[in-house]
C-alpha positions in Angstrom: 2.0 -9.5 -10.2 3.1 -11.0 -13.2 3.7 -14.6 -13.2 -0.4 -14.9 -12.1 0.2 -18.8 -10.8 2.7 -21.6 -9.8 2.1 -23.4 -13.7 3.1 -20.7 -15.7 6.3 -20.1 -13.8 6.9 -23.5 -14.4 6.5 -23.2 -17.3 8.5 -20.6 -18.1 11.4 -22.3 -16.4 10.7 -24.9 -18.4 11.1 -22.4 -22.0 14.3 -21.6 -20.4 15.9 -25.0 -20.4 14.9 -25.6 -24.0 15.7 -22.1 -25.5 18.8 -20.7 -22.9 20.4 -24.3 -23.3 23.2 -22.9 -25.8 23.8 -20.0 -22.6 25.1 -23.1 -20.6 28.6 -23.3 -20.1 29.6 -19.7 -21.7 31.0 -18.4 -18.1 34.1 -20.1 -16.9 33.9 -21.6 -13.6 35.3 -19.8 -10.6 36.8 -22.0 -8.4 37.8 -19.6 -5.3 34.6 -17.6 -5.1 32.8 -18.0 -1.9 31.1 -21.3 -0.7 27.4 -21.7 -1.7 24.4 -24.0 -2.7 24.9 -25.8 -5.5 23.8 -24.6 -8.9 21.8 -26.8 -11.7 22.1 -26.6 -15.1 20.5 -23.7 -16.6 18.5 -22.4 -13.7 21.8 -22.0 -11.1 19.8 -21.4 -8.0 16.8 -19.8 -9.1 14.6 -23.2 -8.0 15.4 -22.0 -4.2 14.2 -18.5 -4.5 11.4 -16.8 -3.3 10.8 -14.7 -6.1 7.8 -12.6 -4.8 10.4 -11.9 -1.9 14.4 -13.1 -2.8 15.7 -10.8 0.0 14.2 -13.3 2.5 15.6 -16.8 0.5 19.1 -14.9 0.6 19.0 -13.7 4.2 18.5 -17.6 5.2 20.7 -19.1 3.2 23.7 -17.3 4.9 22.7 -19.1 8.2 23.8 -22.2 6.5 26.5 -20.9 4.1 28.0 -17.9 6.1 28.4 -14.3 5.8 29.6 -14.2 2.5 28.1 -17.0 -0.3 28.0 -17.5 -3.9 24.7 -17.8 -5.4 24.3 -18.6 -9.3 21.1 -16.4 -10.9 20.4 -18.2 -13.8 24.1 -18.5 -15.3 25.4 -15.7 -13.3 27.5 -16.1 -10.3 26.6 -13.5 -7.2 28.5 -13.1 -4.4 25.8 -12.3 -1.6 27.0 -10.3 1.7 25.2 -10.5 5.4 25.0 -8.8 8.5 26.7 -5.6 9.7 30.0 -6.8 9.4 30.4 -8.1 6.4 28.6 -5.6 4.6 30.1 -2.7 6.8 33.8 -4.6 5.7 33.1 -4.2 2.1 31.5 -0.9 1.7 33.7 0.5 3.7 37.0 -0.9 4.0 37.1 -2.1 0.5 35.2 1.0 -0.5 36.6 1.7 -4.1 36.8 -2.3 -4.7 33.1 -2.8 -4.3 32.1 0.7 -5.5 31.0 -1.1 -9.0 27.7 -1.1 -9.9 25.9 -4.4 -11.7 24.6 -3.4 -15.0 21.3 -4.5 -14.4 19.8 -6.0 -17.9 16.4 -4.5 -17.3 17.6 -1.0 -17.3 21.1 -1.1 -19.1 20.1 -1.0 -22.6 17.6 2.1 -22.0 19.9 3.9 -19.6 23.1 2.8 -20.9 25.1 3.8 -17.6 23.6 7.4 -17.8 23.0 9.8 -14.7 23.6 8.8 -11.2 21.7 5.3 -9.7 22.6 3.1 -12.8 25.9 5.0 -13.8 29.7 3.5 -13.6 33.2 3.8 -14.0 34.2 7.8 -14.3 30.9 8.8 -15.7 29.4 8.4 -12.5 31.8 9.4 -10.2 31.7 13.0 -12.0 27.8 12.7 -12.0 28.2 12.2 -8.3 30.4 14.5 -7.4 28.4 17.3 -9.0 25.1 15.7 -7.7 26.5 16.1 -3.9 27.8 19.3 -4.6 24.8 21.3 -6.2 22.4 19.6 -3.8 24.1 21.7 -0.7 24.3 24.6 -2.9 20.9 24.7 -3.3 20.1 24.0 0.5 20.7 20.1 1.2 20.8 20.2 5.2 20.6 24.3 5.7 18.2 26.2 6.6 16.7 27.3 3.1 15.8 23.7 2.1 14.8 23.5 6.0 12.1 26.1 5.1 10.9 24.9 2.3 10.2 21.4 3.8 8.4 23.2 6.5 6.4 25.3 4.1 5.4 21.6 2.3 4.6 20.0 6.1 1.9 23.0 6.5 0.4 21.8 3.2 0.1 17.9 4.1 -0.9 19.1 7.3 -3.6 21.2 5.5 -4.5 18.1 2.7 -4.7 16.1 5.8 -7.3 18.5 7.5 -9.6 18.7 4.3 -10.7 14.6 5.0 -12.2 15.6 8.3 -11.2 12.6 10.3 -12.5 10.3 7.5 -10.4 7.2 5.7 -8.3 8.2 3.4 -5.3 6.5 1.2 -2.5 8.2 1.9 0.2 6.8 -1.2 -0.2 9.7 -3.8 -0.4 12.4 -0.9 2.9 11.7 0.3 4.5 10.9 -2.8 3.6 14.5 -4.0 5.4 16.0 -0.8 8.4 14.1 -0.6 8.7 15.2 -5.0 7.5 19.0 -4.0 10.6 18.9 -1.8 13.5 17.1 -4.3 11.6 19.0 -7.6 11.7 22.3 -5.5 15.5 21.9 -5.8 15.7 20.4 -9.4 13.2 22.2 -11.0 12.5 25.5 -8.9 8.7 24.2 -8.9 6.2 22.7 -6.7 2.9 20.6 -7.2 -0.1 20.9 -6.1 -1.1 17.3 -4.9 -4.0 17.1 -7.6 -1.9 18.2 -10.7 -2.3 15.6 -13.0 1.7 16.2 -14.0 2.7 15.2 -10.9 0.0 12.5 -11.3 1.7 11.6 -14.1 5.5 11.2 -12.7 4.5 9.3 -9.9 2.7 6.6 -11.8 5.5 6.1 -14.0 8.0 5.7 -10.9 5.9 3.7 -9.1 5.0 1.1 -12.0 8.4 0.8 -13.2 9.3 -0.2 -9.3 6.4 -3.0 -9.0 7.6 -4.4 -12.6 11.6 -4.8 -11.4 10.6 -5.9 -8.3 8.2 -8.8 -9.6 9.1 -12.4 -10.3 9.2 -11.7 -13.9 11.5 -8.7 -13.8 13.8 -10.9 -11.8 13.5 -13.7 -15.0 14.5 -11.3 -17.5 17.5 -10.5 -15.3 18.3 -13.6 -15.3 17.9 -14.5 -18.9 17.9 -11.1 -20.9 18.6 -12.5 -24.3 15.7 -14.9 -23.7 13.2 -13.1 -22.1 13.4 -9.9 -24.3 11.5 -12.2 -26.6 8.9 -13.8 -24.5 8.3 -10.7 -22.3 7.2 -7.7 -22.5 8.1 -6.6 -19.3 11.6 -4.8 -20.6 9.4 -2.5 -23.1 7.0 -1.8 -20.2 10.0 -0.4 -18.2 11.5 1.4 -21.2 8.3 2.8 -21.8 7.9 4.6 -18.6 11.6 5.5 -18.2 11.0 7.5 -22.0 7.3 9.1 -21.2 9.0 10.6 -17.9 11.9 11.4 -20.2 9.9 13.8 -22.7 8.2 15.7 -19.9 12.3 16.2 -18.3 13.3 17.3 -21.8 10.8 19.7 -22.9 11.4 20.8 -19.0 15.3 21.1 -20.0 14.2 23.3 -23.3 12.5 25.5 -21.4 15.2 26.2 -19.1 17.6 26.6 -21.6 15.5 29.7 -23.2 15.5 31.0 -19.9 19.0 30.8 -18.6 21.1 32.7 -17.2 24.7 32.2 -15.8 24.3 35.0 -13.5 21.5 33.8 -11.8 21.0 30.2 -11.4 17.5 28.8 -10.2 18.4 25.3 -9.1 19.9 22.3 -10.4 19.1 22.3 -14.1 20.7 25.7 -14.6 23.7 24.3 -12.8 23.9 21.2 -15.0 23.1 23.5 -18.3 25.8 25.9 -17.2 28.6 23.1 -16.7 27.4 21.7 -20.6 28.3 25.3 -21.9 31.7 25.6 -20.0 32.5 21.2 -21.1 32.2 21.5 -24.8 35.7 22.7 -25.8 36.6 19.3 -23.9 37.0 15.6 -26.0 35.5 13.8 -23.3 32.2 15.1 -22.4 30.3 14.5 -19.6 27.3 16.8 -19.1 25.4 15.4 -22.1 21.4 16.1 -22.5 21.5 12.2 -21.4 23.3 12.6 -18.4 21.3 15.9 -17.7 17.9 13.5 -18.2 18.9 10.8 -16.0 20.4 12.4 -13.4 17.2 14.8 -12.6 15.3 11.2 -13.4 17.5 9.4 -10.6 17.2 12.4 -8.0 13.8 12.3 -8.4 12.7 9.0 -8.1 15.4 8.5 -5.6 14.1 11.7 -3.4 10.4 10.5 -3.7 10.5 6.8 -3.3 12.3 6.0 0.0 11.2 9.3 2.0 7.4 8.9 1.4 7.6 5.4 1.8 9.1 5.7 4.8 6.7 8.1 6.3 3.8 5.6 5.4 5.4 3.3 7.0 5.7 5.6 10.3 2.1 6.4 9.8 1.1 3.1 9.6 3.0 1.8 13.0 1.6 4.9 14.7 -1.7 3.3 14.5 -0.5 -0.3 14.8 1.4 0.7 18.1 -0.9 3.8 19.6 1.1 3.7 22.8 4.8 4.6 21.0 2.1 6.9 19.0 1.3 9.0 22.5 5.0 8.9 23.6 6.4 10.6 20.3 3.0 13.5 20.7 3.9 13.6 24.6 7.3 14.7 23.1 6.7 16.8 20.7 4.2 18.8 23.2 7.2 19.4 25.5 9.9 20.5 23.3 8.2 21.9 20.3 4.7 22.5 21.2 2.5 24.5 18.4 5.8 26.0 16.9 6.6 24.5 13.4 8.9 21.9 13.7 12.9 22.4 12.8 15.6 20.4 12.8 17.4 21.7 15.7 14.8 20.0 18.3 15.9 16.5 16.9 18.4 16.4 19.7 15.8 17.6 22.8 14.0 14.9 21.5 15.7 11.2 21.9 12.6 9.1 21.9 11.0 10.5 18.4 14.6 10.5 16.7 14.6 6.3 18.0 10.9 6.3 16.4 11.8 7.6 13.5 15.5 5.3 13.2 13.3 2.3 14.1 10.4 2.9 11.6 13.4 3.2 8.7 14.8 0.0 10.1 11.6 -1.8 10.3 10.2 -0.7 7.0 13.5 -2.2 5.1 12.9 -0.4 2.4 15.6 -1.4 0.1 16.2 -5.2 1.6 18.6 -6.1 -1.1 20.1 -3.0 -1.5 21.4 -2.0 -5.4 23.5 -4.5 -6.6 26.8 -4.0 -7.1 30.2 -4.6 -9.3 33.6 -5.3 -7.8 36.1 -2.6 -10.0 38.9 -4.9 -9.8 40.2 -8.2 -8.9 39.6 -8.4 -5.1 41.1 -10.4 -1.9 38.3 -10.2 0.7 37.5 -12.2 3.8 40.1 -15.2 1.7 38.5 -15.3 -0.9 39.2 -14.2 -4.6 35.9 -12.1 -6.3 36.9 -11.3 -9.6 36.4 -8.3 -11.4 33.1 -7.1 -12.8 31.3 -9.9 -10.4 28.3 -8.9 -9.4 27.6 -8.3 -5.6 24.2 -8.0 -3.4 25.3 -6.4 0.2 22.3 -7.5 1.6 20.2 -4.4 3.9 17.6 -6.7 5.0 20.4 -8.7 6.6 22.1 -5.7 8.3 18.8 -4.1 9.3 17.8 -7.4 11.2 21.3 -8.5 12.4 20.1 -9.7 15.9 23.8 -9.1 17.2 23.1 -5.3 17.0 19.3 -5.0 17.2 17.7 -7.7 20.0 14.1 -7.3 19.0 15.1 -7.7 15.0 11.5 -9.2 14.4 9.8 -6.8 16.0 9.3 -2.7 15.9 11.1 -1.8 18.9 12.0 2.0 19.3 14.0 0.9 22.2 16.3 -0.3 20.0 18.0 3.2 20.0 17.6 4.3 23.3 19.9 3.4 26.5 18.8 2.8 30.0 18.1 6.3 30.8 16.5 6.9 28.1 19.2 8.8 25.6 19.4 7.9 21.8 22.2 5.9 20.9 23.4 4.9 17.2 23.7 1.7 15.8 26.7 0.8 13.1 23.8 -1.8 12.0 21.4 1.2 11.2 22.3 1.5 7.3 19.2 2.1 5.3 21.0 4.4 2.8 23.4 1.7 2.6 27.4 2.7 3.0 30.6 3.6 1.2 30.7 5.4 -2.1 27.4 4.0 -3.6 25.8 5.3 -0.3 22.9 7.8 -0.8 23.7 11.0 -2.1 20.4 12.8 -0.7 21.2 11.2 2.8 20.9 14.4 5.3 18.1 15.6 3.4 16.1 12.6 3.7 16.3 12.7 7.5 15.5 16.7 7.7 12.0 15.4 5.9 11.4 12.5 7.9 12.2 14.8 11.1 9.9 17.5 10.3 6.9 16.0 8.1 6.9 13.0 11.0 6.9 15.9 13.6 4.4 18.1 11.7 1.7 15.0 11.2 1.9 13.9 14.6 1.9 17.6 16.3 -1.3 18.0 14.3 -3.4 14.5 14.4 -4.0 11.3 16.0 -3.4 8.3 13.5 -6.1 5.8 13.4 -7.0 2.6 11.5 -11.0 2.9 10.1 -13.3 1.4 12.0 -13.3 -2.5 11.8 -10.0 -2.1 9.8 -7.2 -5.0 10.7 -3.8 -3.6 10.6 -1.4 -5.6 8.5 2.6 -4.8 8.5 3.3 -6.9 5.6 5.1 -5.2 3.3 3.8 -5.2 -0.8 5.6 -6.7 -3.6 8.1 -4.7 -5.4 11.7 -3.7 -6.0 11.3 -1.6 -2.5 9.2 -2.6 0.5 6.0 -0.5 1.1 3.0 -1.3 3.0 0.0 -2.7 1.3 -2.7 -0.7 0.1 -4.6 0.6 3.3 -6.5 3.6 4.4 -6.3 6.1 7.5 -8.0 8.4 9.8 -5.7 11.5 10.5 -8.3 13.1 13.6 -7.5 16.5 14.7 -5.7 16.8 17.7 -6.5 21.2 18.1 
């Protein structure tokens, strides 16, 4: 964490009133944005954050303000949306209004709108639409990616084996195979799980996530033109972003001495291919930094919410080791020792409800990626101007206790009828909705499906002896579980 103690974010508050004063008073006021709290100078409504946890302050305060609230960050206004409906309405009825993304101060000046996450206006609809359409050339929900995340399952299954029923922390392990699976179709490659490259890549992603998600990355958003002086948090960020940038482009180099049109390996050769065929054109848009942010974003993107996911399901196995013996009961009767595929999702209702209630649970992204209304917008009566900035809250949608009547609690049930059949939710939305929805959706779910299906085929999951189980989730831009170890014993 880094804001240590209460005084020195007081403190810091207190720098901002003194030094931001002359930011006061630059925005016009918008008189026929939504209702909410109301800002002080300076500080808008940062003094009723949680800033270890926002997602939570801004769930609450649409029980008092509504569905859809203004919230001022500092000296920005932020038009906040909750629950199912509200967030379904704008991502997808107002799909291309909201499509936007925020430029997020933190990252803008070292991305600069480059590859896919971070990326706006036509640059990132074109880095999108070849993003979507290379992934399923290269496999994304058919059986040749299907095989290779099967091939990766035998090798957690076997990294799993090695600790003999002992603790173990399970973070870096499953990190590694949810990147062996993404880099397999970026890079043509996979890691061993003690490579210290892959060592390398992982620490980078994971800081930079702990440093945007703490109460000082949320500051510098905030106050940018402040904070880049009495922070160092922005050059820790840019820092990681450029080390895992030299290891892409000497990658990239590489590839290029190697290429062939005739024969393209994966994603890289696609993207290098496209450069060569773009350059007669004025307007270019497969650029070295597109090319480096792109295979940046899929990569963090394919590792960070799939492996965190899974440690979440590992985790609630052994919190819950009832649902645990339901889902192996399961697997035993439709799969038995065969290596799990896809295909057996549908035989098997109460694993796929497992597996949509441990992504629901986890909340992974609560507040979702903020994003930018593209034009002048009429929604719900209200007039959101262009370029405002807009949180559709997951958190919200993922507990909306209209939809899911347990929302508190991890309730598998929650996707299962009377008789027992799965049944989808329009509140299940953890790779969000509408154009800025996840581009590596279907093959997210093919890993969950097969790595949860291969794990729990193979062990029992068990907390270590005298160990308390605690589902509170760490701090950081995403939600994972805190630092804890497991027993994976041998079930043959």
């Amino acid at each position: 964490m880094y804001i240590s103690d209460p005084i020195t974010l007081v403190l810091s508050v207190i720098l901002f009133l003194f030094v931001a004063l002359f930011l006061f008073g630059q925005k016009r006021s918008v008189n026929n944005l939504p209702p909410g709290p109301r800002p002080l100078p300076i500080i808008g409504n940062l003094h009723l954050l949680d800033l270890e946890r926002p997602y939570r302050t801004l769930h609450k305060l649409s029980k008092k303000y509504g569905p859809v609230y203004t919230i001022q960050l500092g000296v920005e206004k932020v038009v906040v949306l909750c629950g199912c409906d509200a967030v379904k309405d704008a991502l997808v009825n107002h799909a291309e209004e909201f499509s936007g993304r925020h430029k997020i101060p933190i990252f803008h000046n070292t991305l600069k709108g480059h590859g896919l996450i971070f990326a706006y206006d036509d640059n990132w609809k074109v880095m999108r639409r070849f993003a979507l359409s290379t992934l399923r050339d290269f496999g994304m929900g058919k059986e040749t990616i299907e095989n290779t995340i099967v091939e990766e399952s035998n090798f957690l299954v076997q990294k799993f084996r090695s600790y003999k029923g002992e603790p173990f922390d399970n973070t870096v392990i499953m990190n590694a195979a949810a990147a062996n699976v993404i880099v397999s179709i970026l890079l043509s490659k996979r890691f061993d799980y003690e490579d210290p490259t892959i060592a390398k890549l992982l620490k980078y992603n994971n800081d930079n996530v702990k440093l945007i998600g703490s109460p000082m990355g949320m500051l510098y958003n905030a106050y940018p033109s402040v904070m880049h002086w009495c922070s160092g948090i922005q050059r820790k960020v840019a820092k990681n972003v450029e080390d895992m940038h030299v290891f892409l482009r000497e990658t990239f180099t590489n590839h290029r001495k190697e290429l062939d049109v005739n024969d393209q390996r994966n994603l890289i050769d696609t993207f290098l291919v496209k450069q060569q065929e773009e350059k007669p054109n004025p307007k270019l848009y497969f650029t070295n930094e597109n090319l480096t942010m792109l295979v940046n974003d899929l990569f963090a993107a394919g590792m960070e919410t799939t492996s965190t996911t899974l440690r979440w399901g590992l985790l609630l196995m052994m919190k819950y080791p009832e649902i645990q013996s339901k889902v192996q009961s399961e697997i035993e009767k439709v799969i038995g020792l065969a290596e799990p595929k896809i295909t057996y999702r549908k035989q098997m209702p109460y694993t796929d409800a497992v597996l949509h209630e441990i992504q629901r649970f986890g909340n992974i992204l609560p507040t979702n990626l903020s994003h930018a209304t593209t034009q002048d917008v009429n929604f719900r009566g209200y007039l959101i101007p262009k370029d405002t900035q807009v949180i559709p809250l997951l958190t919200s949608v993922l507990n909306d206790k209209e939809h899911f009547i347990k929302a508190d609690e991890f309730y598998p049930e929650h996707f299962l009828d009377s008789s027992g059949n799965f049944v989808r939710k329009d509140a299940f939305m953890p790779f969000s909705a509408g154009k800025r929805s996840c581009a590596g959706e279907s093959l997210a779910k093919m890993e969950l499906f097969i790595f949860f299906t291969r794990l729990l085929q193979n062990f029992t999951f068990k907390a270590p002896p005298g160990a308390t189980i605690d589902l509170s989730p760490s701090l950081g831009f995403t939600c994972a579980p805190l630092p804890h170890k497991i027993c994976a014993i041998p079930r043959t």
